[in-house]
C-alpha positions in Angstrom: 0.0 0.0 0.0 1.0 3.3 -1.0 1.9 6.3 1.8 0.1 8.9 0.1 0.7 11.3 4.0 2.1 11.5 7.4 -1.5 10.7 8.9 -1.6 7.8 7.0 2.0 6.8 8.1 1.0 7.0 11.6 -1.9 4.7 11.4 -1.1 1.9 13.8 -1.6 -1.2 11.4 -4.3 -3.7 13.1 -4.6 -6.6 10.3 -7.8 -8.2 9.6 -11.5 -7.1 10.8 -14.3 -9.5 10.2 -17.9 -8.2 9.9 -21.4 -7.8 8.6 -23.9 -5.0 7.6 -27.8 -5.4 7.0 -31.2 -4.7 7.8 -32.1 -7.3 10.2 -35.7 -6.1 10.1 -36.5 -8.3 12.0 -33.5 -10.2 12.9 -34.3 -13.9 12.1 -32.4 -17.3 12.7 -31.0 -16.7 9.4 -29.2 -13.6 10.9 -28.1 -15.9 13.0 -26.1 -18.2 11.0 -24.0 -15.2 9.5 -23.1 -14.0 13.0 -22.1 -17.8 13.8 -20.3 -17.6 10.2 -18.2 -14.5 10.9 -17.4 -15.8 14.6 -16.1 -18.5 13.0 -14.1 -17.1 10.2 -12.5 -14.6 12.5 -10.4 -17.0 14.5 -9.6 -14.9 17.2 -9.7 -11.5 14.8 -11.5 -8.9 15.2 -15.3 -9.1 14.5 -17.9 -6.5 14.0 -21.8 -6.4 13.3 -23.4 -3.3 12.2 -27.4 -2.8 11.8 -28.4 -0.3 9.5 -30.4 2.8 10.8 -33.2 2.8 8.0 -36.8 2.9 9.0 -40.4 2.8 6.6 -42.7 -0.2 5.5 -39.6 -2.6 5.4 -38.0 -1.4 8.1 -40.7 -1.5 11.2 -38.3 -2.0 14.1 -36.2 1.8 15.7 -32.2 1.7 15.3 -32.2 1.4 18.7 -35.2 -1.5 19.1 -33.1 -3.7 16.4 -29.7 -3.4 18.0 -31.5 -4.3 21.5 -33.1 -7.1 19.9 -30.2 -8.8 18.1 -28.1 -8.7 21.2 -31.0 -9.8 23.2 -32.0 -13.1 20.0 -27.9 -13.7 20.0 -26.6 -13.6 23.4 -23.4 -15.0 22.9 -22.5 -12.4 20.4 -24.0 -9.4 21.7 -20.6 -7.8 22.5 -19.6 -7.7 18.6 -23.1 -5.8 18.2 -22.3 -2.2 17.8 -24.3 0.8 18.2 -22.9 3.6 16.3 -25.4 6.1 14.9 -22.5 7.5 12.3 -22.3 4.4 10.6 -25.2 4.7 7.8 -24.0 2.7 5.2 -21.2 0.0 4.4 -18.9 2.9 3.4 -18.8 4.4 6.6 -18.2 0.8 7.9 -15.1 0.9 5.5 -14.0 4.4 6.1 -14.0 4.1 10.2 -12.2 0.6 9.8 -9.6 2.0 7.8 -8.7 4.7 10.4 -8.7 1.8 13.0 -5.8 1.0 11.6 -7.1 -2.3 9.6 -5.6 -3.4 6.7 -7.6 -6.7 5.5 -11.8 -6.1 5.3 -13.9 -9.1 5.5 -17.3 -8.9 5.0 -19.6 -11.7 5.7 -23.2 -11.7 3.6 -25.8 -14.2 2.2 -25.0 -15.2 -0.9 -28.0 -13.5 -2.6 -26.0 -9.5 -1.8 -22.3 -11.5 -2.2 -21.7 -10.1 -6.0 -23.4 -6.4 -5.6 -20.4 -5.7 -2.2 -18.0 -7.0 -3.7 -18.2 -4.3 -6.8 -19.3 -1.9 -4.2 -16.4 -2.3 -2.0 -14.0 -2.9 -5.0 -15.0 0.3 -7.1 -14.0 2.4 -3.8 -10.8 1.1 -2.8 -8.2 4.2 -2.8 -10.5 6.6 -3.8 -11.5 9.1 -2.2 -15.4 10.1 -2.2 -18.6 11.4 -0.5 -18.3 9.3 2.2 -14.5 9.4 3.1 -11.8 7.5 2.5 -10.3 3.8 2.7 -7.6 1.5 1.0 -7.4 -1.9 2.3 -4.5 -4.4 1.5 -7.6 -7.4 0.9 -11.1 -6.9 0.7 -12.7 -10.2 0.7 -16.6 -11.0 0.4 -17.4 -13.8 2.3 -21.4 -15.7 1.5 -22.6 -17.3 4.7 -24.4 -19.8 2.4 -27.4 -19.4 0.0 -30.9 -18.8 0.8 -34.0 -21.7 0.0 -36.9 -19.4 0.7 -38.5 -23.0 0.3 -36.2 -24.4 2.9 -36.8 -25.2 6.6 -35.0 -23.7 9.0 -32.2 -20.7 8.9 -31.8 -21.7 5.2 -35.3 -20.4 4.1 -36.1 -17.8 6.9 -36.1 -14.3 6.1 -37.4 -10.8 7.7 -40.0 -10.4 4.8 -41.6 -13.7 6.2 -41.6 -12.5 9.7 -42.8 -9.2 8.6 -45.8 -11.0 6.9 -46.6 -13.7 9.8 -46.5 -10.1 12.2 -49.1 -8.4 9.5 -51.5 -11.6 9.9 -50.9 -11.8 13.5 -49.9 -15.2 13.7 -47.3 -15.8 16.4 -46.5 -19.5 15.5 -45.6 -19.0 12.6 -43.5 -15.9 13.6 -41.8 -18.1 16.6 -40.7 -20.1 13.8 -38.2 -17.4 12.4 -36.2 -16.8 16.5 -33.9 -18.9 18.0 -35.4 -21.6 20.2 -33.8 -20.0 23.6 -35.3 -16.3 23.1 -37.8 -16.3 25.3 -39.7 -12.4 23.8 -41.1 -13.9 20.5 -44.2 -12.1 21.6 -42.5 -8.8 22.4 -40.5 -8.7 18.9 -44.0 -9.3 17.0 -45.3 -6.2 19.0 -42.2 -3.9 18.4 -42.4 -5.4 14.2 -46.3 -4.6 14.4 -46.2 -1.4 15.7 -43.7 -0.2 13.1 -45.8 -1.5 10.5 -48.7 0.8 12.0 -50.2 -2.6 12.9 -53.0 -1.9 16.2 -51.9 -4.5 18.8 -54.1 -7.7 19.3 -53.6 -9.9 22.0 -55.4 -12.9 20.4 -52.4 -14.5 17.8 -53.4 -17.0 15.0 -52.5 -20.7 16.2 -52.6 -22.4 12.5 -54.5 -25.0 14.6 -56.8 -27.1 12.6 -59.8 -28.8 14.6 -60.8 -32.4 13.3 -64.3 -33.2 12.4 -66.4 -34.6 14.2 -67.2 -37.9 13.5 -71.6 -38.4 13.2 
């Protein structure tokens, strides 16, 4: 890498910093899986998640109500969670890594967003812009795996499908997009509801089916 000037020269050089950037709107056990993905490919490096702060029909849950949520769904990460409201987008996630004193920038994504960061990220490199400035020895895209939205499981869960089992109300189905041990299923379908202007109903859809009687 280039010294382009004495600030630069001075940065204290860090090595690699694993992380991810996303909506999380809800956070689902999908989410989860990239957090255990990044945790994993850090080996003992660095690791960061970042939420990001937008808010409208596809984004029902605050900044604040998201970040408490994910660290409250994924307890054992919940340190690696960060709060920052100056960190909009995945450049400033770049640019404020970059003055850390990083040199290697590892994102970790589904595979369905792998292709559009990597150009992103790419195009950027060692040019200055809007948003700042960063130059990174690597930038690696990592996919945490591809998404079956006919799958079972982490593999076919997404926050559109909790979004929709939150606009019909129906708490089994939206229990079946949070990790077994979180225990405010319930609570999250409130805070998703509300943001989606949904009025608050405390009798849930059960998806049970009665059997007929037999005459």
């Amino acid at each position: 890498m280039t010294i382009k000037n004495f600030s630069q020269y001075l940065r204290e050089e860090k090595g690699e910093v694993y992380f991810t950037f996303g909506r999380m709107n809800p956070p689902t056990i999908g989410h989860g899986k990239v957090l255990d993905t990044i945790a994993k490919k850090a080996s003992g490096s660095d690791w960061k998640v970042y939420v990001s702060q937008s808010t409208g029909a596809k984004d029902p849950l605050s900044y604040s109500d998201k970040v408490k949520h994910v660290r409250k769904m994924f307890p054992k990460h919940a340190r690696h969670i960060l709060m920052d409201k100056k960190i909009k987008t995945i450049w400033d996630v770049a640019v404020t890594c970059y003055k850390d004193g990083y040199t290697e920038f590892e994102l970790v994504v589904g595979d369905d967003r792998h292709q559009e960061f990597v150009k992103l990220l790419d195009d950027w490199n060692g040019r200055k812009g809007r948003h700042g400035f960063y130059e990174f020895d690597v930038i690696d895209v990592i996919s945490a795996g591809v998404r079956d939205p006919d799958a079972e499981g982490a593999e076919g869960m997404s926050a559109s499908k909790m979004r929709a089992a939150a606009e019909d109300n129906d708490l089994i189905a939206f229990t079946k997009g949070v990790p077994k041990k979180f225990k405010d299923a319930e609570g999250l379908m409130k805070a998703v509801q509300a943001g989606m202007g949904i009025k608050e109903s405390k009798s849930f859809r059960q998806n049970v089916k009665l059997k007929r009687a037999s005459l």
